[in-house]
NUDO-863390 format. One line per 3 residues: number of its first residue (from 1); their letters; for each residue x, y, z of N, C-alpha, C, O. Coordinates in steps of 0.1 Angstrom, whole numbers. Layout:
REM NUDO-863390
NUM> a> X Y Z X Y Z X Y Z X Y Z ~ ...
This chain:
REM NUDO-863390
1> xxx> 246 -91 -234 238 -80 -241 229 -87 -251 234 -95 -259 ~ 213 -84 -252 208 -85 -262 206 -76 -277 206 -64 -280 ~ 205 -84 -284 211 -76 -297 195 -79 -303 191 -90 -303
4> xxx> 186 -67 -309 174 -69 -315 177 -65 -330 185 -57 -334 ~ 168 -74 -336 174 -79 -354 166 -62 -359 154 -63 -358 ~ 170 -50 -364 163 -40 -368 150 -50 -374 148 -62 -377
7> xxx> 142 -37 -374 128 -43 -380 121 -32 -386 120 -22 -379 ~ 116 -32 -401 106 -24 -407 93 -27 -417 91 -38 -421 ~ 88 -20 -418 75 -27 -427 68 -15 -436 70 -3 -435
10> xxx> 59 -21 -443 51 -9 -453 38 -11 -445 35 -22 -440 ~ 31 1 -443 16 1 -438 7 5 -450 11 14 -458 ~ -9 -4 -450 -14 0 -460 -29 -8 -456 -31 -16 -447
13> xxx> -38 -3 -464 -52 -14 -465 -55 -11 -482 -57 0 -488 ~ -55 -20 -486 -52 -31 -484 -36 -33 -489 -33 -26 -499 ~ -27 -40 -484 -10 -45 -482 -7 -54 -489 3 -54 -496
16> xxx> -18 -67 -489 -7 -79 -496 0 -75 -509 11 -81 -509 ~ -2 -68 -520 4 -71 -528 14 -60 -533 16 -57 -545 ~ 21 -55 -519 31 -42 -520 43 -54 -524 43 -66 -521
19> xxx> 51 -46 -531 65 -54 -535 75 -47 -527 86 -47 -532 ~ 72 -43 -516 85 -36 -511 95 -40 -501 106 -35 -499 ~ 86 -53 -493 90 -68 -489 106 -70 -496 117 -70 -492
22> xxx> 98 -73 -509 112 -79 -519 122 -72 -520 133 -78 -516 ~ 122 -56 -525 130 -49 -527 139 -46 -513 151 -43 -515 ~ 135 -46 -502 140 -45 -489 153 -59 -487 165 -60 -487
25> xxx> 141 -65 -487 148 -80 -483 159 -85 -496 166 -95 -495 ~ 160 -77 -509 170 -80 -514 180 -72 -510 191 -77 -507 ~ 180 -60 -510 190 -54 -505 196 -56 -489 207 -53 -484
28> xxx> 185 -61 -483 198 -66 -468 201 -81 -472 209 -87 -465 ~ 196 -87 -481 210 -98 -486 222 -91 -492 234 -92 -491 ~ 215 -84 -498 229 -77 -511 238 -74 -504 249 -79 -506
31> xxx> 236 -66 -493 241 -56 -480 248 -66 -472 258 -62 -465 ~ 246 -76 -472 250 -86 -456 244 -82 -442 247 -84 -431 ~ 230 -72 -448 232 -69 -431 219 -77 -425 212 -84 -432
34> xxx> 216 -73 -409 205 -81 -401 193 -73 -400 193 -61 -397 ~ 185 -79 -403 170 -70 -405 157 -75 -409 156 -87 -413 ~ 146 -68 -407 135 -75 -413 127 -65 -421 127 -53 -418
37> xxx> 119 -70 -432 110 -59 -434 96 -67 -440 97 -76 -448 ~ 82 -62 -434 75 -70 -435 63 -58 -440 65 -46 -444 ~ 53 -64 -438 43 -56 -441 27 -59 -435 22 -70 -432
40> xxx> 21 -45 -432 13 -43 -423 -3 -40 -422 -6 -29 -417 ~ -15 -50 -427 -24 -39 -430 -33 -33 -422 -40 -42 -418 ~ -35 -24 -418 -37 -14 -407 -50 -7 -414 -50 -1 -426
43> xxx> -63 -7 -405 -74 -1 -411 -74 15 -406 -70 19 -395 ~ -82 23 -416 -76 41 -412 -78 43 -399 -70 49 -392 ~ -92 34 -393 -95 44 -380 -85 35 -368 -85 39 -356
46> xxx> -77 25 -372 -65 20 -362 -53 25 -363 -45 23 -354 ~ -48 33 -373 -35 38 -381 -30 47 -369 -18 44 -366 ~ -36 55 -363 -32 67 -354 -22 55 -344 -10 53 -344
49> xxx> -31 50 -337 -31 36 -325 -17 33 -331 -7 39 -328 ~ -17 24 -339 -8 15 -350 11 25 -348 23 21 -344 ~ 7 35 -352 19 44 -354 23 45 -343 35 43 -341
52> xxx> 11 51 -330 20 53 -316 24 46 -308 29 50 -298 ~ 21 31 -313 32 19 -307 40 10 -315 41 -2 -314 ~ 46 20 -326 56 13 -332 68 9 -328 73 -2 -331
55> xxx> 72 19 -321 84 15 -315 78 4 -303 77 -7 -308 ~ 75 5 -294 66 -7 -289 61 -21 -294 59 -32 -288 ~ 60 -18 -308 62 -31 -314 73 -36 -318 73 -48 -322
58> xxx> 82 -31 -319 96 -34 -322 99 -28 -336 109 -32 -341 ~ 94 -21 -340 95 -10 -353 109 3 -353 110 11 -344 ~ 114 2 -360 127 13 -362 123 21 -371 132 29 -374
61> xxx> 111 22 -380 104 29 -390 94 22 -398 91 11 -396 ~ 92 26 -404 81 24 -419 77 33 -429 78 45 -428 ~ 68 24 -444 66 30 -450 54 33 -449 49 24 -442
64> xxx> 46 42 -453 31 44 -456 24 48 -469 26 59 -474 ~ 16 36 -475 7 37 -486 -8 38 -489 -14 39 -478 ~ -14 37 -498 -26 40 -499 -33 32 -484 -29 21 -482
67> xxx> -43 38 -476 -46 53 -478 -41 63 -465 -50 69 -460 ~ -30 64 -461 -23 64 -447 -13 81 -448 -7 88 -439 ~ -15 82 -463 0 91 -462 -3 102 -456 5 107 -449
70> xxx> -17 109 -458 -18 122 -453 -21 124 -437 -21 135 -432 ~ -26 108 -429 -24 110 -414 -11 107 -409 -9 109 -397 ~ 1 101 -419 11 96 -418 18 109 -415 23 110 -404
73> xxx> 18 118 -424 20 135 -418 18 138 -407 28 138 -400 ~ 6 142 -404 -2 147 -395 4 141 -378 2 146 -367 ~ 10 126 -383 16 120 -366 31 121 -363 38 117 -354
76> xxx> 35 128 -377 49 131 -370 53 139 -361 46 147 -357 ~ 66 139 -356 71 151 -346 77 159 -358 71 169 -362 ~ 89 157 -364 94 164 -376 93 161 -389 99 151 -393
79> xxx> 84 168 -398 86 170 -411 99 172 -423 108 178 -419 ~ 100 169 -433 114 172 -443 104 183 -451 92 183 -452 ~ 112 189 -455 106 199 -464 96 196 -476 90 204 -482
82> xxx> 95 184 -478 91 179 -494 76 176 -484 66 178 -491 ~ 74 172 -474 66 163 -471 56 176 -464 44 176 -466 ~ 63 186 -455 58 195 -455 51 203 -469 39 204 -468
85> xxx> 56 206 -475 47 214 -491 44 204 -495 44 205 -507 ~ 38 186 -491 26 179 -496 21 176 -486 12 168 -486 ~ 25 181 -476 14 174 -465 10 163 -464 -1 161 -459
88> xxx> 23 150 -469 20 139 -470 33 134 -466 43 140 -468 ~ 32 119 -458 45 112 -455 43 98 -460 33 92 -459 ~ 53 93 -465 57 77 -468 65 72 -463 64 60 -460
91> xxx> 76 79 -459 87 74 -450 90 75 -434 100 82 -432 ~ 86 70 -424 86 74 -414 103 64 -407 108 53 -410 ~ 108 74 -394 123 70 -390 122 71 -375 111 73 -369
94> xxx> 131 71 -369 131 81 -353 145 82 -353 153 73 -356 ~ 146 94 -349 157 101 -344 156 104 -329 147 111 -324 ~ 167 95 -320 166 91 -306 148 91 -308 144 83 -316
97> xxx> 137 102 -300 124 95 -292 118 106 -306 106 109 -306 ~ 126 111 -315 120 116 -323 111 107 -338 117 99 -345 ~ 97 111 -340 97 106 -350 97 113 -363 88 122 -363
100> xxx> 105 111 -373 104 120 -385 96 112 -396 91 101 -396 ~ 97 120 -405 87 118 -413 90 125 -428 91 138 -429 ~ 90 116 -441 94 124 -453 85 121 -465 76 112 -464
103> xxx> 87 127 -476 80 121 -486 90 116 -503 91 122 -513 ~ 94 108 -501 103 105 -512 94 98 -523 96 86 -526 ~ 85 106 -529 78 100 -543 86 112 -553 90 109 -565
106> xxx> 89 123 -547 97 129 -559 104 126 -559 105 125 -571 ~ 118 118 -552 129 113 -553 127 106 -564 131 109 -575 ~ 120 96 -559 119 84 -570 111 88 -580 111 80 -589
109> xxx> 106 97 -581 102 100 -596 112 103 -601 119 95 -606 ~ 116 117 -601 128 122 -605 141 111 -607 150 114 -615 ~ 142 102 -600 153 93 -600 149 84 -610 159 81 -616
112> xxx> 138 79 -614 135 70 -622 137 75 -638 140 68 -648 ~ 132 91 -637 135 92 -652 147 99 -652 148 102 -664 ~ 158 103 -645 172 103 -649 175 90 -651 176 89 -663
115> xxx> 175 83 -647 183 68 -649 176 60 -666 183 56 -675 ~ 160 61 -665 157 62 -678 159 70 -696 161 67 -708 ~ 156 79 -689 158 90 -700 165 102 -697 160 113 -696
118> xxx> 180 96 -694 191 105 -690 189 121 -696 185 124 -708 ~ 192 129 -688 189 149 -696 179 151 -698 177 163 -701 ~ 170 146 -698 152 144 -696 152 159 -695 148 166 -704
121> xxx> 156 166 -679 155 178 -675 157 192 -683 151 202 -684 ~ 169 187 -689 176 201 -693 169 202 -704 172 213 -709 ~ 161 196 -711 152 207 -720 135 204 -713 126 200 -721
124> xxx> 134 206 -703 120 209 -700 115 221 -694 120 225 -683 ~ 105 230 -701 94 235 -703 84 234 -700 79 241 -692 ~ 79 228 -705 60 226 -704 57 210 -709 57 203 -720
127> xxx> 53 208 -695 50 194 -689 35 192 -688 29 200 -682 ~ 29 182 -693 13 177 -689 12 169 -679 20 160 -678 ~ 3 170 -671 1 161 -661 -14 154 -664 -23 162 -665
130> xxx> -17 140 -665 -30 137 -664 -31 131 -651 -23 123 -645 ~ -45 136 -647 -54 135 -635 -45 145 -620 -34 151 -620 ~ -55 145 -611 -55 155 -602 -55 150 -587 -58 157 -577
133> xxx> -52 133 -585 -55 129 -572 -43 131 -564 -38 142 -564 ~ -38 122 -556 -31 124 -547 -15 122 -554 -7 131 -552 ~ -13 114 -560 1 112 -566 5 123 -577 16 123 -582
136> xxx> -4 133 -579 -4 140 -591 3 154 -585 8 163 -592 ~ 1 155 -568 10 165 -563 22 165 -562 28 174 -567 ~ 28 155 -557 41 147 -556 49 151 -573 60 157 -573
139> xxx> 44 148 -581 47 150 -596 50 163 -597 63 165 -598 ~ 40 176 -597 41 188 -597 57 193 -586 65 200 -592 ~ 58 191 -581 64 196 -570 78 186 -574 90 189 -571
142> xxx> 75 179 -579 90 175 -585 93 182 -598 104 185 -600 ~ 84 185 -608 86 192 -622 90 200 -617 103 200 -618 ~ 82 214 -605 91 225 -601 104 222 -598 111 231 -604
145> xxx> 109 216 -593 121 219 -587 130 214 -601 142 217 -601 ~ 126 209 -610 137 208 -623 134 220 -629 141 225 -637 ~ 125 225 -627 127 236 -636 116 242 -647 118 250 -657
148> xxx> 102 235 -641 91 234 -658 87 251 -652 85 256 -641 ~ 87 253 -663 78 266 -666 65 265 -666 59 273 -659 ~ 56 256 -673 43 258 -676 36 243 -675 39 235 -683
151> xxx> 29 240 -668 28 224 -659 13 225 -660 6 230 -652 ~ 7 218 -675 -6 218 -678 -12 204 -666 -6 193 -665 ~ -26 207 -660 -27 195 -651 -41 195 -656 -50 203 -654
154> xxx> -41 181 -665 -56 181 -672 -64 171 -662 -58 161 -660 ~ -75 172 -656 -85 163 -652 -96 161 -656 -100 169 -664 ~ -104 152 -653 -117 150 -662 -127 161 -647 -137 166 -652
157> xxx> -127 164 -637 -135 173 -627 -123 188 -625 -112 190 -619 ~ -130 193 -634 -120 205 -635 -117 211 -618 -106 214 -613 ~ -129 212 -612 -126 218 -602 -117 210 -587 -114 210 -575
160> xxx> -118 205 -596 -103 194 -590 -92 199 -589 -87 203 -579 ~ -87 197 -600 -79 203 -607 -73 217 -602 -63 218 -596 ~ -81 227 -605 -78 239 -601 -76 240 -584 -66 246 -580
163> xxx> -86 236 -575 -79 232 -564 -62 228 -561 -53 233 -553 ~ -62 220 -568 -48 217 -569 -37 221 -571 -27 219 -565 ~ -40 231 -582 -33 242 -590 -30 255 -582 -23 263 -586
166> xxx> -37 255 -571 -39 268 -565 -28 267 -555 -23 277 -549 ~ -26 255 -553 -15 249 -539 1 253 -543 10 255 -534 ~ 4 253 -566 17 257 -565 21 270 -575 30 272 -583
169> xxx> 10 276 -571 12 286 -579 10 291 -594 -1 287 -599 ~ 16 299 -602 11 300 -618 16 295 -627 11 294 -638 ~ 27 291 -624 31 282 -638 24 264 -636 26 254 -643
172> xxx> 18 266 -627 5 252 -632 -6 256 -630 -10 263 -621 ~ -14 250 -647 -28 255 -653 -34 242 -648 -29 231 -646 ~ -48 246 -645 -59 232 -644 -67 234 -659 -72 244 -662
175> xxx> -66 225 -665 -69 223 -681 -82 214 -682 -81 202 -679 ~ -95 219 -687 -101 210 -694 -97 193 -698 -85 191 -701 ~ -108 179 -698 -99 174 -706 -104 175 -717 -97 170 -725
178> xxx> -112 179 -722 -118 183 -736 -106 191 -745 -104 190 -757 ~ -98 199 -735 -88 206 -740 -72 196 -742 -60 198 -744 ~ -75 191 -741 -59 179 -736 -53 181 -751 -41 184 -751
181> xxx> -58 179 -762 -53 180 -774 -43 195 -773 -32 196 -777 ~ -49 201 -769 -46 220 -772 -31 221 -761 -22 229 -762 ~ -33 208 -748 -26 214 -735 -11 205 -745 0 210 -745
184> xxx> -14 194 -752 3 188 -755 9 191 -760 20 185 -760 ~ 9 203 -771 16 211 -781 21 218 -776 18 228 -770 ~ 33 212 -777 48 222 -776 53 212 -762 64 211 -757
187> xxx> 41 206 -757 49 200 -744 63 191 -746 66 186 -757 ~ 72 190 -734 81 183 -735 79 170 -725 87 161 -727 ~ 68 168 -714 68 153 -712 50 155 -707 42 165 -707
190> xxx> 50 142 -705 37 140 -703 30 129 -695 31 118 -701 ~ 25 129 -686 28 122 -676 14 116 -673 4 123 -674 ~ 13 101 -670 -1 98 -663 0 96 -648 11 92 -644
193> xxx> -7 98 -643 -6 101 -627 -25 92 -620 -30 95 -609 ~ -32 83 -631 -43 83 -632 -42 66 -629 -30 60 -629 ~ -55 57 -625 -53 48 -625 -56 40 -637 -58 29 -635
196> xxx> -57 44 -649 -64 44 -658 -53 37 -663 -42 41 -660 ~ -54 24 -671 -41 14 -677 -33 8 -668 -21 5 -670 ~ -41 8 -653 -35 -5 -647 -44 -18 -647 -54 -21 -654
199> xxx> -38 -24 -638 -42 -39 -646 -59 -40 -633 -60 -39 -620 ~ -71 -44 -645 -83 -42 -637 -90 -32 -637 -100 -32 -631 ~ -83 -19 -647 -86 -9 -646 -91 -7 -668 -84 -15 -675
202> xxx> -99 2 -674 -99 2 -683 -84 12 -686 -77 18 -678 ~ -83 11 -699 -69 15 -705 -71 34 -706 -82 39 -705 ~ -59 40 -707 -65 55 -709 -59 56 -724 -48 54 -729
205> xxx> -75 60 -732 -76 63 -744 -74 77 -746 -82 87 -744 ~ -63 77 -750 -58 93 -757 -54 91 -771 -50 81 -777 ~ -56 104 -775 -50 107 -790 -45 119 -792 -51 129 -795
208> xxx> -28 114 -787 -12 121 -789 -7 124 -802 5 126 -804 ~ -21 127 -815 -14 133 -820 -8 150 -823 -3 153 -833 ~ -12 157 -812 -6 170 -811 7 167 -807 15 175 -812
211> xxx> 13 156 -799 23 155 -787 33 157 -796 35 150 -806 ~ 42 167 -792 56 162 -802 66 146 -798 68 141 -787 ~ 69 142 -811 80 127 -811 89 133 -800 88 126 -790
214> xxx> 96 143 -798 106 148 -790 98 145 -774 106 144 -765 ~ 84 144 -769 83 143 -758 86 133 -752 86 123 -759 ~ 88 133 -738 90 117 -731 80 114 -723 76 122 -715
217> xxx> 75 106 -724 60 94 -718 62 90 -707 73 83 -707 ~ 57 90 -697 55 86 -683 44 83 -678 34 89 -677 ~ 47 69 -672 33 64 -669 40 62 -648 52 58 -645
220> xxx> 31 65 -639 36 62 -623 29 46 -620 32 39 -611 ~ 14 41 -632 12 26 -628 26 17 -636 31 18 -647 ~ 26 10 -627 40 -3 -632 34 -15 -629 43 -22 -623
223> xxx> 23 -21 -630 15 -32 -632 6 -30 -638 -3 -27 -631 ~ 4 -33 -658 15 -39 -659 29 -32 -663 28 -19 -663 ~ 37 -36 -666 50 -26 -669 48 -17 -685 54 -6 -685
226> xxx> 43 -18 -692 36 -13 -702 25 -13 -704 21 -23 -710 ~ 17 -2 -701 6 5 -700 5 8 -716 14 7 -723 ~ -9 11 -720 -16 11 -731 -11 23 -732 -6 23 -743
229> xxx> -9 34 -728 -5 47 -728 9 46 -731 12 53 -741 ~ 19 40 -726 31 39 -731 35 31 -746 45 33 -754 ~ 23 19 -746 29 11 -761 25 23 -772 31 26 -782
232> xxx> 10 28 -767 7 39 -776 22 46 -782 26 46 -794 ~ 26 51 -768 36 61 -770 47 61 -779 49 69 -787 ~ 54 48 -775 64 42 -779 64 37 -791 74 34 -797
235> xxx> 51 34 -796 50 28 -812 51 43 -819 62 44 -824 ~ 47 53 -820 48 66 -825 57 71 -822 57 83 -823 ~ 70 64 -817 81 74 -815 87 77 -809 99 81 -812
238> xxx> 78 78 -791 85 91 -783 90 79 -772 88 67 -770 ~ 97 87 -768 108 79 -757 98 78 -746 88 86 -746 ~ 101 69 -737 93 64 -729 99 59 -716 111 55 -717
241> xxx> 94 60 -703 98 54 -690 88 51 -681 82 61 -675 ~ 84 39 -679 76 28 -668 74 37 -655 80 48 -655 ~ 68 33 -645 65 33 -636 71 28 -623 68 32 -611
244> xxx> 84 14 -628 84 6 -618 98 15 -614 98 18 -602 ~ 107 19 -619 114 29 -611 113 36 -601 122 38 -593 ~ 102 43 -601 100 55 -593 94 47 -580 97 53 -570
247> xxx> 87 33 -578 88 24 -567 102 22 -565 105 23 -553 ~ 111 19 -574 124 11 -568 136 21 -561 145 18 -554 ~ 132 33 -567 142 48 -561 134 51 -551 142 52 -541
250> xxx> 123 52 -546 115 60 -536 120 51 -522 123 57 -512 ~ 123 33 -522 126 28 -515 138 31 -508 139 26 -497 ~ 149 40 -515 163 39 -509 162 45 -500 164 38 -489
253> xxx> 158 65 -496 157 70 -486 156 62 -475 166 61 -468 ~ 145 55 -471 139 47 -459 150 39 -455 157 42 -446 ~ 152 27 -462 161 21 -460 178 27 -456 185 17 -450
256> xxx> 183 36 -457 191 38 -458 188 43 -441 196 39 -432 ~ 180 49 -440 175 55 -425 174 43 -415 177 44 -403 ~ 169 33 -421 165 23 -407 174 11 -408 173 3 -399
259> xxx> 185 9 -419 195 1 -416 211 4 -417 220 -4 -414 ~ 212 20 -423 221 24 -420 232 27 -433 241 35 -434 ~ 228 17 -442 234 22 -455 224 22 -467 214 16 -468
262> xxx> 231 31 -474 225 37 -485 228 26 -498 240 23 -502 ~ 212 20 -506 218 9 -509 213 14 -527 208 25 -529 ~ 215 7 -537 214 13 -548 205 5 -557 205 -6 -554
265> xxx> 197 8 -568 190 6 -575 195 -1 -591 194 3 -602 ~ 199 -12 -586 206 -23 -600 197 -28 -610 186 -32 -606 ~ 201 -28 -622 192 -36 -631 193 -55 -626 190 -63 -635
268> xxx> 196 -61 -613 193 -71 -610 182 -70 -601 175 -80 -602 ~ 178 -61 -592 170 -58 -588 158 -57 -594 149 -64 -592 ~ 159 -42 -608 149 -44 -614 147 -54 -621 138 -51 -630
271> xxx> 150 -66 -621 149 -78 -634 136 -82 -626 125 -85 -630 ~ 144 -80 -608 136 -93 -595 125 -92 -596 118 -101 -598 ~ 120 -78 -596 101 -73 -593 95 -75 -607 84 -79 -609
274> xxx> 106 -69 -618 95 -72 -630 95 -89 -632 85 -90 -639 ~ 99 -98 -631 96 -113 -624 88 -115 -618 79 -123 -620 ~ 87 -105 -608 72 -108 -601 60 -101 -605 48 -102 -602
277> xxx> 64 -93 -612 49 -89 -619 45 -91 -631 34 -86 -635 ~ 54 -102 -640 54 -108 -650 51 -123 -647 41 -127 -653 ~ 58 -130 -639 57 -145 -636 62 -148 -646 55 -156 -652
280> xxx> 74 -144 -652 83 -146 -658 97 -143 -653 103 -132 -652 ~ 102 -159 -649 116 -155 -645 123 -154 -650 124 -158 -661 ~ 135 -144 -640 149 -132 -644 158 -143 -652 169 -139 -658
C-alpha cells in the first residue's frame, strides 16, 4: 500500500512572506503527525486553473490570501455560513469529491481578543471600525455576532463605507472621517482594519482624545507587532491587543480539517512568529 504524506499550502500573489508555513509546520511537529504545508504564489487570472487541480496536485486543502478570497468563494461546491454572508473564503477542504470552503477571520479575530482582553465582549456596545476594505467586513460580522449595538465604520471615501454598511444592516453607521472624533465617544473598542501603521506604510495619525481609557485598541496589522496606533493607545491608558493573534487563531480551523486534529494556540508559538518578525530570538 502506498501511503501519501497529507499536503497543504497558503495561496497568494504575492506569498513569500506569509508566516503560515511556520505556524503549520510547528504544529505537525508539536502534533507528531505526517504532513506538509507550503506555500503557493498563483497569479489571479491562473487561480481558477490552480484550485481545479488541487487535488491533482496532491493538495488535501488550502488557505487563500490577498487577492484570492473572493474567487476562493465563488469555486467552491459548499459554503459555511460565515463565508457565505462575506462572500469570501480562506479556508478551503474536501469532503470525499466535495470541496468546501469557509471564512475563519472572525474566528480568529474573535479568538484573539478573548485570549487577550479576556470579557472584552460582555460590555460591548458601540464599536469603531477604521477603514472600509475587505478585512473590515470580516470585523463587522464578527462584532454582530457578540452583540454590538451600534458599529460606527469611519472611512476616508464615505461612499465606501456606506456600501458596506448597507450589506449589515442598521446598527452599522458609515461615518465621516472628519467625524471620527464625534464616532469614539462613548465607544467601547476600536478597531484599525486599515493598512495604515504597517511596516512601509505611513503610521495612522489619530487623536483619541474623545476615546474613553475604558476602550480596548485593536489593530488586525501585526508587522510590526506595535503599531503607532496601539503605542498611541497604550501610553494613554487603554488596554490594547496586536494583530498577530487573529493570524495565529484563524490558522486552527484549516488545519484541524486537513490533518485531523484540532491543534491550539500556545504562547510558544506565539514567541516563534513574533521571532520572526522581530529577528529577535524566543
Amino acid at each position: 500500500m502506498i501511503y501519501h504524506t497529507p499536503k497543504a499550502c497558503v495561496i497568494g500573489h504575492p506569498i513569500a512572506h506569509s508566516r503560515s508555513p511556520i505556524i503549520h509546520g510547528y504544529w505537525l511537529k508539536e502534533l507528531g503527525l505526517e504532513g506538509h504545508y507550503g506555500r503557493e504564489d498563483v497569479l489571479p487570472e491562473h487561480f481558477s486553473a490552480f484550485i481545479g487541480s488541487l487535488r491533482s496536485n496532491g493538495y488535501i486543502g488550502c488557505n487563500v490570501t490577498l487577492p484570492h478570497k473572493e474567487a476562493a468563494f465563488r469555486l467552491v461546491d459548499r459554503a459555511s455560513v460565515r463565508a457565505k454572508e462575506l462572500q469570501v473564503a480562506n479556508t478551503l477542504w474536501f469532503e470525499g469529491d466535495t470541496l468546501c470552503g469557509d471564512n475563519t477571520d472572525i474566528e480568529g479575530f474573535l479568538a484573539n481578543l478573548d485570549d487577550r482582553a479576556t470579557g472584552w465582549s460582555k460590555k460591548l456596545d458601540k464599536a469603531v471600525i477604521l477603514g472600509a476594505g475587505g478585512a473590515s467586513a470580516s470585523i463587522i460580522a464578527a462584532l454582530k455576532e457578540r452583540g454590538a449595538s451600534d458599529i460606527r465604520l469611519v472611512n476616508r471615501t464615505l461612499a465606501r463605507a456606506e456600501t458596506l454598511a448597507q450589506r449589515f444592516g442598521p446598527t452599522v453607521h458609515a461615518t465621516e472621517w472628519s467625524d471620527l472624533a464625534q464616532a469614539l465617544e462613548h465607544a467601547d473598542l476600536l478597531v484599525n482594519t486599515t493598512s495604515l501603521g504597517m511596516k512601509g506604510q505611513p503610521d495612522l495619525d489619530l487623536d483619541l482624545a474623545s476615546l474613553p481609557l475604558s476602550a480596548l485598541v485593536t489593530d488586525i496589522v501585526y508587522v510590526p507587532l506595535e503599531t503607532g496606533l496601539l503605542r498611541q493607545a497604550r501610553q494613554r491608558g487603554n488596554p490594547v491587543a496586536d494583530g498577530l493573534g487573529m493570524l495565529l487563531h484563524q490558522a486552527v480551523p484549516g488545519f484541524e480539517h486537513w490533518f485531523g486534529k484540532r491543534p491550539t494556540v500556545t504562547p510558544a508559538l506565539r514567541a516563534l512568529i513574533e521571532a520572526d518578525i522581530t529577528g529577535v530570538a524566543p
